[in-house]
Backbone bond lengths (Angstrom), bond angles and torsions (degrees), N, CA, C in turn:
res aa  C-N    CA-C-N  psi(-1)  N-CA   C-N-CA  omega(-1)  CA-C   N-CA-C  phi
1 X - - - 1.464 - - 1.525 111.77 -
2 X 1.345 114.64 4.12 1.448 118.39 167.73 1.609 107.28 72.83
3 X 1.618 130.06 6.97 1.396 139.97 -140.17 1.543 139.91 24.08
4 X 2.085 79.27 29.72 2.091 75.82 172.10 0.966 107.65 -112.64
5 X 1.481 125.30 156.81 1.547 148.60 -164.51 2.016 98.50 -60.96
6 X 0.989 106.45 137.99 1.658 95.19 -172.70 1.561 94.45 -105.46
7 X 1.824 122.50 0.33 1.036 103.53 161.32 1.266 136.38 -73.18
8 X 1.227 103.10 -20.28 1.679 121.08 -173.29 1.565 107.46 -31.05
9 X 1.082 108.19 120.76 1.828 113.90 149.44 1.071 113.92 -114.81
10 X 1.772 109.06 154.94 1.268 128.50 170.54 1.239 107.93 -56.04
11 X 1.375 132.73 159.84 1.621 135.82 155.22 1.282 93.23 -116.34
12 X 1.429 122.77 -172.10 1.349 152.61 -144.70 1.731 94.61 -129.22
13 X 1.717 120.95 -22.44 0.838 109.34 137.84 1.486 142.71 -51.11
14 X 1.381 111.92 -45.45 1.506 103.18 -156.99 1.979 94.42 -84.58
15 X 1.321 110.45 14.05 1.657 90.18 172.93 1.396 119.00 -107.74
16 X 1.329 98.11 158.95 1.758 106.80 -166.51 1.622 116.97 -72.02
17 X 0.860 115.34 151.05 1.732 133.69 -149.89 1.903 97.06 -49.53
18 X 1.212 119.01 -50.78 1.165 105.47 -172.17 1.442 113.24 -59.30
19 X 1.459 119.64 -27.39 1.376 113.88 172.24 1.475 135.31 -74.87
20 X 1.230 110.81 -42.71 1.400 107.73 147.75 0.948 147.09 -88.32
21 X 2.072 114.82 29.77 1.469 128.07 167.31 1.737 88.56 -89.75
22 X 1.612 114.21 -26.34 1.515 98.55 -168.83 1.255 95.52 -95.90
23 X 1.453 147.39 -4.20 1.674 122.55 162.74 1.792 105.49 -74.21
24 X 1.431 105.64 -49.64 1.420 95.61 172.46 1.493 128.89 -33.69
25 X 1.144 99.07 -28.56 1.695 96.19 -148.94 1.968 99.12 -106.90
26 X 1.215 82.94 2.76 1.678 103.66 165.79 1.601 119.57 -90.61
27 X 1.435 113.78 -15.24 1.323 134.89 157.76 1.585 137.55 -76.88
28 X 1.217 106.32 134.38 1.621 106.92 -177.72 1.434 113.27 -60.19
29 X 1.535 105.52 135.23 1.704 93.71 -171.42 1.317 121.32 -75.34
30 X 1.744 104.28 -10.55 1.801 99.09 162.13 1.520 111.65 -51.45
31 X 0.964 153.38 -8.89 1.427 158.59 -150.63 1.899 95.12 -106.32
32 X 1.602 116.35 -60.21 1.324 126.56 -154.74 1.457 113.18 -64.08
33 X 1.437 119.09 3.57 1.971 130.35 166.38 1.685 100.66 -76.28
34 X 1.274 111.73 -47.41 1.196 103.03 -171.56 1.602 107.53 -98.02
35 X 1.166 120.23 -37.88 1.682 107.84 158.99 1.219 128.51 -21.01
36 X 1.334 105.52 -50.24 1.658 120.09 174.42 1.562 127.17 -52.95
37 X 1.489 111.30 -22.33 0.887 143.90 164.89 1.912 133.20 -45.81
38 X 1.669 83.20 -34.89 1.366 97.18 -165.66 1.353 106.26 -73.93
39 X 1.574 121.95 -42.66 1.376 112.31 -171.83 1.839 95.28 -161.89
40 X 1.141 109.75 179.82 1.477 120.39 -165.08 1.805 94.03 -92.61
41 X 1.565 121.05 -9.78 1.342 131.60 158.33 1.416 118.98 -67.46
42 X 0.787 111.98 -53.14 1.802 127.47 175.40 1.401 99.84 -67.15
43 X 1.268 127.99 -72.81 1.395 126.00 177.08 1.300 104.26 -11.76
44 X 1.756 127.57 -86.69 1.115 140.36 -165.13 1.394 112.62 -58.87
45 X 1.193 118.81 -21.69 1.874 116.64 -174.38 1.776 83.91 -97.40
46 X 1.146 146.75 -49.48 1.365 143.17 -168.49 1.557 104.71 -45.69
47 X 1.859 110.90 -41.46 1.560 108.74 -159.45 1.235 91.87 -126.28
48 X 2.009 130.12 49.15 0.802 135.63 156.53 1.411 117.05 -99.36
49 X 1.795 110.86 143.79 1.670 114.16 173.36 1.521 108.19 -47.08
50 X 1.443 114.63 -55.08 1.486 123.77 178.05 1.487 106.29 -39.30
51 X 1.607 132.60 -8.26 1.695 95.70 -179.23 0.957 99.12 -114.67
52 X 1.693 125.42 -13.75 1.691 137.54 147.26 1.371 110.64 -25.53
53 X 1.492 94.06 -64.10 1.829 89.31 -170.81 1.175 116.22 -80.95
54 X 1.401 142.40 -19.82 1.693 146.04 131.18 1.484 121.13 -3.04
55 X 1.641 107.20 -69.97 1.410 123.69 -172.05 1.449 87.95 -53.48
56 X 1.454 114.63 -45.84 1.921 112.01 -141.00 1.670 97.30 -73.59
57 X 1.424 99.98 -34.82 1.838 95.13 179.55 1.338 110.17 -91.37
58 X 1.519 127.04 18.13 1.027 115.20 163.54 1.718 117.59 -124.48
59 X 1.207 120.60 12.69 1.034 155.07 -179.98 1.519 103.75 51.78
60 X 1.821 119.54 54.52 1.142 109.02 175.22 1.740 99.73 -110.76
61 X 1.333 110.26 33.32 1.767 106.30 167.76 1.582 121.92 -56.54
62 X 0.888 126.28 156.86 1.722 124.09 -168.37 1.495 97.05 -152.93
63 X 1.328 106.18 141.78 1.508 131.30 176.95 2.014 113.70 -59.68
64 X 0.739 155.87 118.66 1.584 150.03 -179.37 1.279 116.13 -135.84
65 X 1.372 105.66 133.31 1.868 106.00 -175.20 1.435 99.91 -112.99
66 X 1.175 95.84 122.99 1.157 94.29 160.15 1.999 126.70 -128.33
67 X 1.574 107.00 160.40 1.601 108.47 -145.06 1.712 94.02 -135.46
68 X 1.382 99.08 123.77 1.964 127.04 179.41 1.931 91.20 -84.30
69 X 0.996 110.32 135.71 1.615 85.02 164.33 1.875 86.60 -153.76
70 X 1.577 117.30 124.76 0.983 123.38 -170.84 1.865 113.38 -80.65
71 X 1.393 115.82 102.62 1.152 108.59 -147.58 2.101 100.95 -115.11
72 X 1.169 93.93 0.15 1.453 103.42 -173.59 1.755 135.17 50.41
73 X 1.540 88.59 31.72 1.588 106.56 -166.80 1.704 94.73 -54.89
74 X 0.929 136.31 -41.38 1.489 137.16 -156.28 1.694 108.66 -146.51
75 X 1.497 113.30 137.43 1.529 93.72 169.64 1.214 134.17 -56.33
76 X 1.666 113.23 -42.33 1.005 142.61 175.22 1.872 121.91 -39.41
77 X 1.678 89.55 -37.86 1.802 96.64 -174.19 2.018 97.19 -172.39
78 X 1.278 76.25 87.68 1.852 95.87 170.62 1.400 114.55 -61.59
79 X 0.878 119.92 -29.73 1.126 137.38 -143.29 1.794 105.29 -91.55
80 X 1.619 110.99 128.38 1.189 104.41 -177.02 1.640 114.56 -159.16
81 X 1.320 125.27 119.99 1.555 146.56 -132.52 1.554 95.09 -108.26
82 X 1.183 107.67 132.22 1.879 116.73 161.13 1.779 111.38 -139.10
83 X 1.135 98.49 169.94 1.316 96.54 -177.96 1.724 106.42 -122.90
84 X 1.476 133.49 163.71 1.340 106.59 171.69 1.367 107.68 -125.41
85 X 1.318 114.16 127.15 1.342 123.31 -176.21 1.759 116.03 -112.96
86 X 1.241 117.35 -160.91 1.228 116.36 -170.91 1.536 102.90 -111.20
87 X 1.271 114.10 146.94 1.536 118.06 -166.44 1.691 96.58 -94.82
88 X 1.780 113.00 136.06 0.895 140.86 164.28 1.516 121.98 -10.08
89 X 1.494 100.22 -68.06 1.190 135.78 -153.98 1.416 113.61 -61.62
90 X 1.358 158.36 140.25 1.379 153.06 -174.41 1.792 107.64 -95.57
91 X 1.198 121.73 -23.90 1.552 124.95 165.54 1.918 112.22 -94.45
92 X 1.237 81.55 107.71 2.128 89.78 171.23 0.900 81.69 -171.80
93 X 1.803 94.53 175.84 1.362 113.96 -153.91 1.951 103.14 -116.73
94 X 0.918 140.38 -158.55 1.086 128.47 152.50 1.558 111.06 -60.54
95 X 1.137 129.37 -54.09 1.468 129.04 -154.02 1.455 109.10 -87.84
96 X 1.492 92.77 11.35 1.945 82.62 171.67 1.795 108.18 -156.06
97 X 1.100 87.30 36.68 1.610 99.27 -170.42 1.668 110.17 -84.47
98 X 1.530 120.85 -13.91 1.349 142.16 -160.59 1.922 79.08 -121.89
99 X 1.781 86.86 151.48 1.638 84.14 162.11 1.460 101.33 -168.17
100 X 1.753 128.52 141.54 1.225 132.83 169.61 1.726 124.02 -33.43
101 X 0.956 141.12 104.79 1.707 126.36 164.09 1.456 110.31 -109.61
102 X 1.035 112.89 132.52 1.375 150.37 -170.71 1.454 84.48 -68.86
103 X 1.897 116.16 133.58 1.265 123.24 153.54 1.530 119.88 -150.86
104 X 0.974 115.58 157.19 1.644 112.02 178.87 1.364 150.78 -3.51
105 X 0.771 125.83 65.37 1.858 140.96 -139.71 2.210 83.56 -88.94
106 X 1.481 89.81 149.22 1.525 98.61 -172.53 1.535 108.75 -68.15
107 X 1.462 112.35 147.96 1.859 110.85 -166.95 1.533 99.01 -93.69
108 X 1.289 118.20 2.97 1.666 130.76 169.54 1.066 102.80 -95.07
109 X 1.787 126.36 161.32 1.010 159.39 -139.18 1.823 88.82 -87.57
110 X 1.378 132.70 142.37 1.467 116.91 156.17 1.520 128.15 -135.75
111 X 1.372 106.50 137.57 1.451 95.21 -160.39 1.982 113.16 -66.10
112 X 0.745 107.84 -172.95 1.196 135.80 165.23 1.605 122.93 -103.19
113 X 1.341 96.28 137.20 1.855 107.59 -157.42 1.145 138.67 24.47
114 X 1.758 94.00 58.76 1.341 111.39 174.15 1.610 119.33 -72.58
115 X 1.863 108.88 164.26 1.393 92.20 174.41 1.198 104.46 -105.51
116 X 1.516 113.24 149.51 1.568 127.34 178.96 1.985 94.18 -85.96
117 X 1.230 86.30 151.49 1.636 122.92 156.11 1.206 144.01 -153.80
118 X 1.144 135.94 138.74 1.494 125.68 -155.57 1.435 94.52 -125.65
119 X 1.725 104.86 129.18 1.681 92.56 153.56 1.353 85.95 -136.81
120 X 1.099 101.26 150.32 2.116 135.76 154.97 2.155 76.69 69.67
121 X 1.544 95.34 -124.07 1.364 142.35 176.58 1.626 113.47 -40.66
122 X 1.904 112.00 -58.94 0.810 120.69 147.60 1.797 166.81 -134.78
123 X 1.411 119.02 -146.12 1.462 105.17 -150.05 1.724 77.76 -124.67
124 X 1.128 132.49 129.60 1.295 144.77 128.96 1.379 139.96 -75.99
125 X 1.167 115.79 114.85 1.347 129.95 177.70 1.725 122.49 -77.65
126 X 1.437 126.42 109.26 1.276 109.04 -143.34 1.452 102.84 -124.46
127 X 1.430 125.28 90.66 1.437 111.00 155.46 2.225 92.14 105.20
128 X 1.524 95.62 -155.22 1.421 96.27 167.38 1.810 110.29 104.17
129 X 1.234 136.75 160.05 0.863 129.57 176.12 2.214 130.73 -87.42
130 X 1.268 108.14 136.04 1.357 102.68 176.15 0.963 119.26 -119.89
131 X 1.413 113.42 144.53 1.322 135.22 -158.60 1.738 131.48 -93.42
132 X 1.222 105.28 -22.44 1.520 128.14 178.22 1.466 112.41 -83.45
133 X 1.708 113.78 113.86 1.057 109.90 -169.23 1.378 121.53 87.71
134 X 1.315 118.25 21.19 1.863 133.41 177.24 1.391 88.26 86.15
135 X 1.589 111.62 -176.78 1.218 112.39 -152.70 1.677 94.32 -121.65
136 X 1.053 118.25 144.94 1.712 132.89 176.80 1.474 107.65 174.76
137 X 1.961 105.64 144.32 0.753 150.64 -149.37 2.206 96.59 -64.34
138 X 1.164 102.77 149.99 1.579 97.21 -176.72 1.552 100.67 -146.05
139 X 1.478 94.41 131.89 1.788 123.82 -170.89 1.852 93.75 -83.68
140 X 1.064 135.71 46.42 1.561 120.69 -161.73 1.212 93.10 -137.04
141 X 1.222 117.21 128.37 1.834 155.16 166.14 1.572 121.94 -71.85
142 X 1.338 132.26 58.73 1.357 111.55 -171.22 1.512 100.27 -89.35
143 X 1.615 103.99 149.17 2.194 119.01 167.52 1.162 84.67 -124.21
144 X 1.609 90.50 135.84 1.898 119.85 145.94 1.117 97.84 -125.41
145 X 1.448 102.51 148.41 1.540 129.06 -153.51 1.427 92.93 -127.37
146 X 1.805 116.33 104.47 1.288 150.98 -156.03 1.799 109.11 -65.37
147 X 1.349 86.01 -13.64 1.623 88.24 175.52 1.658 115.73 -117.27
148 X 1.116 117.82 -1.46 1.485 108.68 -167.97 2.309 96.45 -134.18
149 X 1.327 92.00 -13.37 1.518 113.42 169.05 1.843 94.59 56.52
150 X 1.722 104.41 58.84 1.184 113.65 -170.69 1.454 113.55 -121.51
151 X 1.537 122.42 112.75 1.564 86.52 -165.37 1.527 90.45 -120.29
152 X 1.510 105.31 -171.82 1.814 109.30 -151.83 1.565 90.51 -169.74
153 X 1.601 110.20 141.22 1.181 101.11 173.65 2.084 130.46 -94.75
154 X 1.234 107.72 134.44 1.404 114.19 -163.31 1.945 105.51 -73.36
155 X 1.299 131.75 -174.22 1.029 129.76 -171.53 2.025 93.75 -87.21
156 X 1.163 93.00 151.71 1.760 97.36 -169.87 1.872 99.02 -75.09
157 X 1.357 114.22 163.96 1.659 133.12 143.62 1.806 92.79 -20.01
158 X 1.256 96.97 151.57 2.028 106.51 130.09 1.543 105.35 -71.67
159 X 1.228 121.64 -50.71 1.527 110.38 -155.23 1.291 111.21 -136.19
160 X 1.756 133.30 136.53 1.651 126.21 -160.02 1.128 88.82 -75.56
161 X 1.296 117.70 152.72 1.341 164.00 144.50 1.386 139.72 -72.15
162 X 1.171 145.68 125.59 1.301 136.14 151.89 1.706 97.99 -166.58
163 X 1.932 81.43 156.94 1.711 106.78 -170.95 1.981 91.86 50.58
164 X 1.657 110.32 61.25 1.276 117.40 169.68 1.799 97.64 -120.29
165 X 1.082 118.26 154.61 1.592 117.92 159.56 1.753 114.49 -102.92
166 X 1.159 94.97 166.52 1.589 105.60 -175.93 1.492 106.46 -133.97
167 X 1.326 108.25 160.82 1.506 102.03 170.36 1.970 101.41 -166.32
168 X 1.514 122.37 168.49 1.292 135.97 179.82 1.417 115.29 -115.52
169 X 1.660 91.13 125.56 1.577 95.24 171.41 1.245 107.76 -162.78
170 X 1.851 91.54 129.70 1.731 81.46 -171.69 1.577 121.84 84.51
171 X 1.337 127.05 -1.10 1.730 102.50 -144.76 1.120 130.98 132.31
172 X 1.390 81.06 -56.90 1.923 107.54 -151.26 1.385 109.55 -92.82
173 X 1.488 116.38 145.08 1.058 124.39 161.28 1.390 123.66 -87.35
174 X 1.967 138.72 99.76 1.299 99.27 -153.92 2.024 76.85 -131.91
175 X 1.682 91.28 121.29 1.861 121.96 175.77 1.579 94.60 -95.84
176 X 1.631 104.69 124.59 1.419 131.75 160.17 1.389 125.26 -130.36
177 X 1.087 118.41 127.89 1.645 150.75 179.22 2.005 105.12 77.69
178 X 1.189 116.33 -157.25 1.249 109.55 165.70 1.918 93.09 119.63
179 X 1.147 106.30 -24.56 1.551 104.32 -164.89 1.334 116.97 -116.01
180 X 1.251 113.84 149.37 1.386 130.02 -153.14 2.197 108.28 -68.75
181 X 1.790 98.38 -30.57 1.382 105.73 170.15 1.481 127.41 -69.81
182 X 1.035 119.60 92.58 1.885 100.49 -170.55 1.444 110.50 -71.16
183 X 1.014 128.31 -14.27 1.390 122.27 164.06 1.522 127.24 -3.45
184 X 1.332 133.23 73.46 1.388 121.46 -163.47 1.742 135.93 -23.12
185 X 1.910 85.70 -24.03 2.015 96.73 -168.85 1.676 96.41 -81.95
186 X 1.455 122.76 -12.17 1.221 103.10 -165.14 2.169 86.30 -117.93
187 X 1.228 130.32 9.16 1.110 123.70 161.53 1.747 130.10 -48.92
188 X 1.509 109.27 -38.15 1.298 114.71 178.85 1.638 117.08 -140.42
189 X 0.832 92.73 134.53 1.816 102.24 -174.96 1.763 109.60 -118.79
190 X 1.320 119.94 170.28 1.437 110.50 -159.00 1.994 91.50 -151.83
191 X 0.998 139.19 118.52 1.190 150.72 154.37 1.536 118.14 -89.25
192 X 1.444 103.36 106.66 1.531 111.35 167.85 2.073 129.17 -73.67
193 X 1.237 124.77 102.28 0.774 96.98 -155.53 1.499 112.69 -80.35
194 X 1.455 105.24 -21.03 1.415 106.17 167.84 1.589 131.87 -47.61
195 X 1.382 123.59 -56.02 1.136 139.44 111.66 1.660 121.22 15.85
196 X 1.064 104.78 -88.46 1.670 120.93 175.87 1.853 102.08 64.94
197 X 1.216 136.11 37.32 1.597 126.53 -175.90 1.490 79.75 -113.74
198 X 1.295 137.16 -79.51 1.565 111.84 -134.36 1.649 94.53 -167.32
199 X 1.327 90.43 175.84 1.623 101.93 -163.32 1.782 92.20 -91.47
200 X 1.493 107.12 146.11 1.683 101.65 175.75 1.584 112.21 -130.29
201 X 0.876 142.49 140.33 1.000 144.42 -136.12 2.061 102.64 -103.83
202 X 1.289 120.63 135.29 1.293 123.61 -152.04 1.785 98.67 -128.52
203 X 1.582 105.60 122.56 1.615 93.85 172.43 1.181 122.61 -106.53
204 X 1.272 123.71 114.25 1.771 116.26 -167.85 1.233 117.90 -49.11
């Protein structure tokens, strides 16, 4: 028997990253909150681009809603995120067959009427007004990362914002008006996400 155990099995641990970015990514991403769970390995392959681009060439992408709902739990960060998924259970009715779950709301301060944007994986929170400490305008970038419901803060605006719009192209994150300077050079700014260094400033 050469003195190895002939019970031994493989786990899903002992294989190398490309292989279990492609079982992962063979999985429903309701699953990938608690996947993350398993080890500080999984973590990083869960809230990696690589399992983004997996699903996409394997056409296991899936639709996900996700919901801001300003709930005023704290001054500090009102703010509190669910996602809606499908309920467990095999008896419901139509009208309750879907249901809110509560997930990771940012441990930083968050403004108020910020603009959302989504690229790939994730959702950026952009700019918006804060409230703690009188009220003024905030240059601050938060990402949560749609699969591991992890968020982290991104490089800020040049200049705060609010009642600004956002939009995607390309990549790009590109925020117009919102600020108190009308100055045309500071009207539009452009965030690369590929990139990921800093906000650059865009002249219409």
């Amino acid at each position: 028997m050469n003195g190895k155990d002939p019970t031994r099995r493989m786990t899903i641990l002992m294989l190398p990253d490309d292989l279990v970015l492609n079982c992962l990514a063979r999985l429903s991403r309701l699953y990938h909150p608690t996947l993350s769970l398993v080890s500080k390995r999984f973590l990083s392959l869960v809230a990696s681009t690589e399992l983004y681009q997996t699903r996409t060439l394997l056409g296991r992408t899936e639709s996900n809603l996700h919901v801001c709902l300003w709930l005023c739990r704290t001054d500090s960060n009102p703010l509190c995120w669910f996602t809606l998924r499908w309920r467990s259970e095999k008896c419901f009715t139509i009208r309750t067959m879907m249901v809110l779950v509560p997930i990771s709301s940012p441990d930083f301060p968050s403004p108020r009427g910020s603009e959302v944007a989504v690229v790939g994986p994730h959702i950026y929170v952009i700019g918006g007004l804060l409230t703690r400490g009188g009220l003024h305008a905030s240059s601050s970038v938060m990402v949560m990362n749609c699969g591991s419901h992890i968020w982290r803060k991104a490089p800020s605006m040049r200049l705060a914002r609010v009642s600004h719009s956002a939009c995607v192209l390309d990549g790009k994150i590109h925020v117009t008006g919102g600020c108190m300077n009308l100055d045309s050079t500071n009207w539009m700014e452009a965030f690369d996400t590929n990139v990921k260094n800093r906000f650059a400033p865009e002249i219409p």
